[in-house]
C-alpha positions, 0 to 999 in steps of 0.5 A: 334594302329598307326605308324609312316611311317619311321620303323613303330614306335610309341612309345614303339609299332612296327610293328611284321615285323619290330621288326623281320627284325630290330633284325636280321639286328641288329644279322649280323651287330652287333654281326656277326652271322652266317646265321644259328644263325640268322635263329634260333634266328628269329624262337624263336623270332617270336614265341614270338612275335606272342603272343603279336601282336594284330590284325593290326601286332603292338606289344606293347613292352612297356606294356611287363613286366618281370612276363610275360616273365617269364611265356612265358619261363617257359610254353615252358619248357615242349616242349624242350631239356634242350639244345634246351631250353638254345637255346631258351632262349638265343635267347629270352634274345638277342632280349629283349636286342635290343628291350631295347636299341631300346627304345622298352621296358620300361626297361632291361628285359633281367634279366626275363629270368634265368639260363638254367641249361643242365646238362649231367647227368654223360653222355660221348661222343659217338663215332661209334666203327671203323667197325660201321663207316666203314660201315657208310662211305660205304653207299654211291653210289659213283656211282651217284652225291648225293653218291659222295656229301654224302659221302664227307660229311661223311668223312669231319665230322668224319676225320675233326670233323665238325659240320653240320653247318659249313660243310653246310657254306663251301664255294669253296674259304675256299679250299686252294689247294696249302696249303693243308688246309680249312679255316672253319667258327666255333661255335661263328663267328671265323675261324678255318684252317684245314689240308686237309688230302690226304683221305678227299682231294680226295673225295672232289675232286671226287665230285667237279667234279660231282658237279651240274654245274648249281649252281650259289652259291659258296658253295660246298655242293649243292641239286643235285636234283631241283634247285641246292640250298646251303644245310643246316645243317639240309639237313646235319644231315638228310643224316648222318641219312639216310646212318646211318639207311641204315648201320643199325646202328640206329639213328646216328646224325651229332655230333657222327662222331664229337665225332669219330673224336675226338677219332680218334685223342687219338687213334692215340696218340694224345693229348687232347689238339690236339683234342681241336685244332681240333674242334675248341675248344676256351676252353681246358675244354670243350676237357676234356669230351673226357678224357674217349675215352684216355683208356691208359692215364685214365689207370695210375690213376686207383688205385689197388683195396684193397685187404685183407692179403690172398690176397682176395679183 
């Protein structure tokens, strides 16, 4: 198969590197994502597009038909997470859209890949009971670097209710000192500001000041060991891991402490639409999952049960 020498197009084929370098370019330019979402569109994509690359690098895009998406879909339903599935089909339903409109594809395949239906199964949000995070947040050696670093990692998650990409995107200028607030880059490209609580303030601090001078990168969260290096968000989830298991408290991943700081908020009287404002929630609906954490406002709407006239249910 031949290409052209500028982008390496002929037709409806192009080069496996272009396709994924155009896409992605396409990600930040067009749609604004986050280095993260580019990252896990361009792995699923990949993996697509390995399948249909012959053995120069050239994919043939307009020989691509909708049964065989289908079926490339569908055979790697049996190796995801419902969730992980919607992810991977979402990312695979963009690029058909951009090879469409890059005249990649002989037309829209994008209507090839269904619905990804993630039911919960009647499942509620789980946050760590008030002592299990109590000795969560006590693992750390605040003695050292990687101790002072964890731990305000910890306390940024359950206090602020972080996800752990976007404690791994905090970057030193999102810190307002003055104002007491942290501007934090969420879920869809938007920007969310936080109060910084005078807990979470000064343990942040402790390890701002321990942070690894040779680090060249604006965000806060650096690799103390080697060469000091942005985390990312899975580094995040792994330390939450690490402390949780040295807690003994099990398998414990990043979004639990997003779930306790959400009930850390109804706790204190809050409402669940503060819980929204606090996530970052665009919808109020999506707050609603958090209904069962709120046992005193729940309590009202339990009706008696009945009873018979000797008073015996």
């Amino acid at each position: 198969m031949s290409s052209d020498g500028a982008g390496g197009r002929a037709g409806c084929q192009v080069r496996f590197e272009v396709a994924v370098g155009d896409f992605e370019r396409f990600l930040l330019v067009g749609k604004g994502a986050s280095a993260a979402t580019r990252q896990c569109y361009g792995r699923h994509v990949r993996a697509m597009l390995a399948e249909l690359c012959d053995a120069t690098g050239t994919i043939d895009l307009g020989c691509v038909s909708a049964g065989w998406v289908r079926s490339y879909v569908t055979r790697l339903g049996g190796r995801y997470a419902p969730q992980s599935l919607k992810l991977m089909a979402t990312a695979v339903r963009s690029f058909l859209s951009f090879a469409w409109m890059s005249g990649w594809t002989a037309g829209d395949l994008t209507g090839a890949v269904g619905p990804v239906i993630t039911r919960r199964s009647g499942r509620l949000p789980r946050a760590l009971a008030a002592e299990d995070l109590r000795r969560l947040l006590a693992s750390p050696d605040r003695r050292t670097t990687t101790g002072l670093r964890d731990h305000a990692l910890l306390v940024l998650l359950s206090r602020l209710g972080l996800r752990a990409g976007e404690a791994a995107g905090l970057c030193l200028d999102d810190f307002d000192w003055c104002a007491a607030t942290v501007t934090v880059k969420v879920k869809g490209g938007g920007r969310l500001r936080l109060p910084i609580p005078a807990d979470v303030g000064v343990v942040v601090v402790a390890y701002l000041r321990r942070r690894p001078a040779g680090a060249s990168c604006r965000e806060v969260f650096v690799a103390v060991r080697g060469e000091p290096k942005p985390m990312t968000s899975r580094a995040v989830t792994q330390v939450v891991a690490r402390h949780a298991a040295r807690a003994r408290l099990g398998i414990v991943r990043a979004h639990r402490l997003r779930h306790s700081a959400a009930r850390a908020v109804l706790v204190a009287g809050g409402s669940l639409s503060e819980v929204g404002e606090l996530l970052g929630h665009a919808n109020g609906q999506v707050s609603m999952i958090y209904a069962s954490f709120d046992q005193q406002s729940l309590a009202v709407l339990v009706r008696p049960w009945p009873t018979a006239a000797g008073g015996r249910p």
